[in-house]
NULUM-153318 format. One record per residue (C-alpha): chain; x, y, z; residue in one letter. Coordinates in steps of 0.2 Angstrom, whole numbers, always signed. Each point is the difference from the previous one (the first is absolute). Example, Ala and Ser with C-alpha at 12.3 -4.5 7.8 and 13.67 -1.06 7.14 Angstrom:
BEGIN
  ch     c1     c2     c3  aa
   A    +62    -22    +39   A
   A     +6    +17     -3   S
***
This chain:
BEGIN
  ch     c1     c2     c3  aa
   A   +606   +462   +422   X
   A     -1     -9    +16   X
   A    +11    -12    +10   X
   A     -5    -14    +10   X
   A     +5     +2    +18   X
   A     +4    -15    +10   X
   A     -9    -13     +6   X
   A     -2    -12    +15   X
   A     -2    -21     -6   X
   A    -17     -2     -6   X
   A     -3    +20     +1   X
   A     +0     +9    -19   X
   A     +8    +16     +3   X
   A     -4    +17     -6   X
   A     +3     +7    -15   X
   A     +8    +17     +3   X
   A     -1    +15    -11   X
   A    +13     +8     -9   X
   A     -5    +17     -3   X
   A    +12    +10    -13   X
   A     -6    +19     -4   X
   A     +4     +8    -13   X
   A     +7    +18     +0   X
   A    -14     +9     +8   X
   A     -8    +16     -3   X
   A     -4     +9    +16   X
   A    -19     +2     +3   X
   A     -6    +19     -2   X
   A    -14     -1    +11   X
   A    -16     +5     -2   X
   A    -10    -12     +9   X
   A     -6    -17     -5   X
   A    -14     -3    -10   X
   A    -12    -17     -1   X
   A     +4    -13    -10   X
   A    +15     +9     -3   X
   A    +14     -8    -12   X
   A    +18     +8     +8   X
   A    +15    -10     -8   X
   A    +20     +1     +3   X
   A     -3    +14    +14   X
   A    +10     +4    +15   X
   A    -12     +5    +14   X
   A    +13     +7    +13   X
   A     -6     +6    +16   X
   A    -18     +4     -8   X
   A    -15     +7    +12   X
   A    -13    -12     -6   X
   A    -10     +0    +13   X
   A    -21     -1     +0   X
   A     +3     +1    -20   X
   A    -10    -13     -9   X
   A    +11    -12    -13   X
   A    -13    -13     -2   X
   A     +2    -11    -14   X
   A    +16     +8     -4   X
   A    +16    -11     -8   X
   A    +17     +2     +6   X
   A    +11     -7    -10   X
   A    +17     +0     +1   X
   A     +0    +15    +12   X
   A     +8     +2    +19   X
   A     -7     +8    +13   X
   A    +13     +7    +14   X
   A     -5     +9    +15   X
   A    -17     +2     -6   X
   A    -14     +5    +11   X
   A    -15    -13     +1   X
   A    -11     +5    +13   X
   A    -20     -6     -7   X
   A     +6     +1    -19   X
   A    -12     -8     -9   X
   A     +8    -15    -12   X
   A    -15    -10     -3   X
   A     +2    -14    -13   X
   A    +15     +9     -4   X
   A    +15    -10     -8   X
   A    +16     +1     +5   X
   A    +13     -8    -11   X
   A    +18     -3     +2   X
   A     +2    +14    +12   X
   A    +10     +3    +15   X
   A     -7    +11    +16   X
   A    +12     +5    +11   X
   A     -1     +9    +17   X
   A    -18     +4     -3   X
   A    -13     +5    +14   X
   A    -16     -1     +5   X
   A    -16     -3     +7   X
   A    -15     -5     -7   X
   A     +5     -5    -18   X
   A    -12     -6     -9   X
   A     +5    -15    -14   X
   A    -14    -11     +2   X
   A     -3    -13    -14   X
   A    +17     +8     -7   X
   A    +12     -9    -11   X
   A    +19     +1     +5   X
   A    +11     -9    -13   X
   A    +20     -2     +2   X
   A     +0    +14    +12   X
   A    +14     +0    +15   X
   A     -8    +12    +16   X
   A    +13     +5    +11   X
   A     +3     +8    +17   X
   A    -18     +5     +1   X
   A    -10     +6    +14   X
   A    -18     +0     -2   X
   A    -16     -1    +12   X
   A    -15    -10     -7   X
   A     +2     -3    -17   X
   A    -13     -6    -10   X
   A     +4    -15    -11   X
   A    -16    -10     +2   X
   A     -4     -9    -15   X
   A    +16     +4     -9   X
   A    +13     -9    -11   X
   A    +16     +0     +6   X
   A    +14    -12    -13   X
   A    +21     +1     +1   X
   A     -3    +13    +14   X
   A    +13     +2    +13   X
   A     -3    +11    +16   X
   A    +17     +4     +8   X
   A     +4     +7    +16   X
   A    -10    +14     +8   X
   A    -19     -1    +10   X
   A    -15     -4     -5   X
   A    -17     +3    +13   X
   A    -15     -8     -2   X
   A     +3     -7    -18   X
   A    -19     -4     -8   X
   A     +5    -16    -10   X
   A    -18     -8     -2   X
   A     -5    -10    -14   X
   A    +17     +6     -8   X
   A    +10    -13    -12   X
   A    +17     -2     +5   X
   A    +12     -8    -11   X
   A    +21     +0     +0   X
   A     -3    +13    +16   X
   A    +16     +4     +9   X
   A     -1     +6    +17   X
   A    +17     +6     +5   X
   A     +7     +9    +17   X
   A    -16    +10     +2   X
   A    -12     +1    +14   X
   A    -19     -3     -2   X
   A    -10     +4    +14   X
   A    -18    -12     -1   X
   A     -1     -3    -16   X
   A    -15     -6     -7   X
   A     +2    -16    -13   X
   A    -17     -4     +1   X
   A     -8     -8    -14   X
   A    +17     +2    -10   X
   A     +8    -12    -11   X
   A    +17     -2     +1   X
   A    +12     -9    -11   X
   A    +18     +0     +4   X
   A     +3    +11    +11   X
   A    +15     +4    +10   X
   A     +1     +9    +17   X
   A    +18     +4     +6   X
   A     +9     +8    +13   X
   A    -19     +9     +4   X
   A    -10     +2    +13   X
   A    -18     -5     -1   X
   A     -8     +8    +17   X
   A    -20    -10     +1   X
   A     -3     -5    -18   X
   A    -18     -4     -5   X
   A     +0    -16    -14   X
   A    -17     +0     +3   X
   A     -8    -12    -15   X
   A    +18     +2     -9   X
   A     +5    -13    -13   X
   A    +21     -3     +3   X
   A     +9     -7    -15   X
   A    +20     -3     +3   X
   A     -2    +15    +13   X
   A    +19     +1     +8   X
   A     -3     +5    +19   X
   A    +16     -6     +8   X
   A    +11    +16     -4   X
   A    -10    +12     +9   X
   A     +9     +8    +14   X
   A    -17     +0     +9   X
   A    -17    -10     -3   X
   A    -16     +4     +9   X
   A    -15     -9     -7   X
   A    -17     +8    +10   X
   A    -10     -8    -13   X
   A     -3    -12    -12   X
   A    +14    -13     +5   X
   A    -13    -16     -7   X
   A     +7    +10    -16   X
   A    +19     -4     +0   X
   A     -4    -15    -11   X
   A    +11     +2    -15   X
   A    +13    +12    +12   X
   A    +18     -9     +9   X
   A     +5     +8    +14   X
   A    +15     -2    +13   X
   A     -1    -13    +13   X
   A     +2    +14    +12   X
   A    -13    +11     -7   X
   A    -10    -15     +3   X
   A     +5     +1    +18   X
   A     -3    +18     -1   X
   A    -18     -4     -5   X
   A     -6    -14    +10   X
   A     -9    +11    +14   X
   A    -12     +8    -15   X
   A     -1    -18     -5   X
   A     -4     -8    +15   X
   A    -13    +14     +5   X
   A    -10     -2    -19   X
   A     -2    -18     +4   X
   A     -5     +0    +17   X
   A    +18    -10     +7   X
   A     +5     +4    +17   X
   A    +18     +1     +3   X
   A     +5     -2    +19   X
   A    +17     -5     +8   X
***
């Protein structure tokens, strides 16, 4: 289930995920195993660091106060699921697939999503450092009262995509596609590279203001007086 989230004239909007869970059973531990299938589990303040869940499926499953620090979720697929107040550096979800999954008040260092799938996500709240978003497929992405510290969009496609009430500190759209990309609710835009690449993206007239001196410096325009 998804909603569509509102949009700006000429800007499609979101779609929004709808996660429902159903009643739970709570996760026993053990470790995660590759290729892994865990379904209907409640993962509550789990230790899962350095342990390797490539390939693994998550479906229907929350994870709360888990500990993420370099866990290893290669190509692993994430399906309406919600991860709330999880932790970590180093987390590896490259060339993952997350599906109708809402991440909330998370606080990671340099996760790894290079190459991965994200559809009907919404991250909400919390910080995010160094997010690896290259060659990644966005699509009906929410970005919602969080911080991101230089996030790297390079080679990304995205396809409406909504930034609200979020910080974006040096951004890198480097070779990005934007499709319907929503820039005017951030709180904060900072572009360091890859602004030739906002084709596609609306921003605010005053985020436009806000941008001119990285423009002007690109193309060579000297501003005086």
């Amino acid at each position: 289930m998804a909603r569509r989230a509102a949009g700006g004239t000429g800007v499609k909007g979101a779609r929004r995920p709808e996660v429902r869970l159903p009643e739970l059973e709570p996760y026993e531990g053990g470790g995660l195993e590759p290729d892994g299938d865990y379904d209907g589990l409640d993962f509550r303040e789990a230790d899962l660091a350095g342990q390797d869940g490539s390939g693994a499926r998550f479906m229907d499953c929350a994870l709360t106060g888990c500990a993420l620090d370099e866990t290893r979720l290669r190509h692993a697929r994430l399906l309406d699921s919600t991860l709330t107040g999880v932790r970590g550096v180093g987390t590896d979800l490259a060339e993952a697939t997350l599906r109708d999954v809402e991440l909330t008040d998370a606080r990671l260092g340099g996760p790894q999503l290079h190459g991965a799938v994200l559809e009907r996500v919404l991250i909400r709240g919390g910080k995010i450092d160094y997010l690896n978003l290259r060659t990644a497929r966005l699509r009906d992405v929410v970005f919602e009262g969080c911080v991101l510290v230089e996030p790297d969009f390079g080679g990304a496609r995205l396809e409406r995509v909504e930034f609200v009430d979020c910080t974006l500190k040096g951004a890198d759209l480097h070779a990005a596609t934007l499709t319907d990309v929503d820039l005017r609710g951030a709180a904060s835009l900072e572009i360091t590279r890859g602004l030739d690449r906002l084709s596609g993206a609306v921003i605010s007239t005053a985020q436009l203001l806000d941008l001119a001196p990285v423009l002007a410096a690109q193309w060579g325009i000297r501003v005086e007086g």
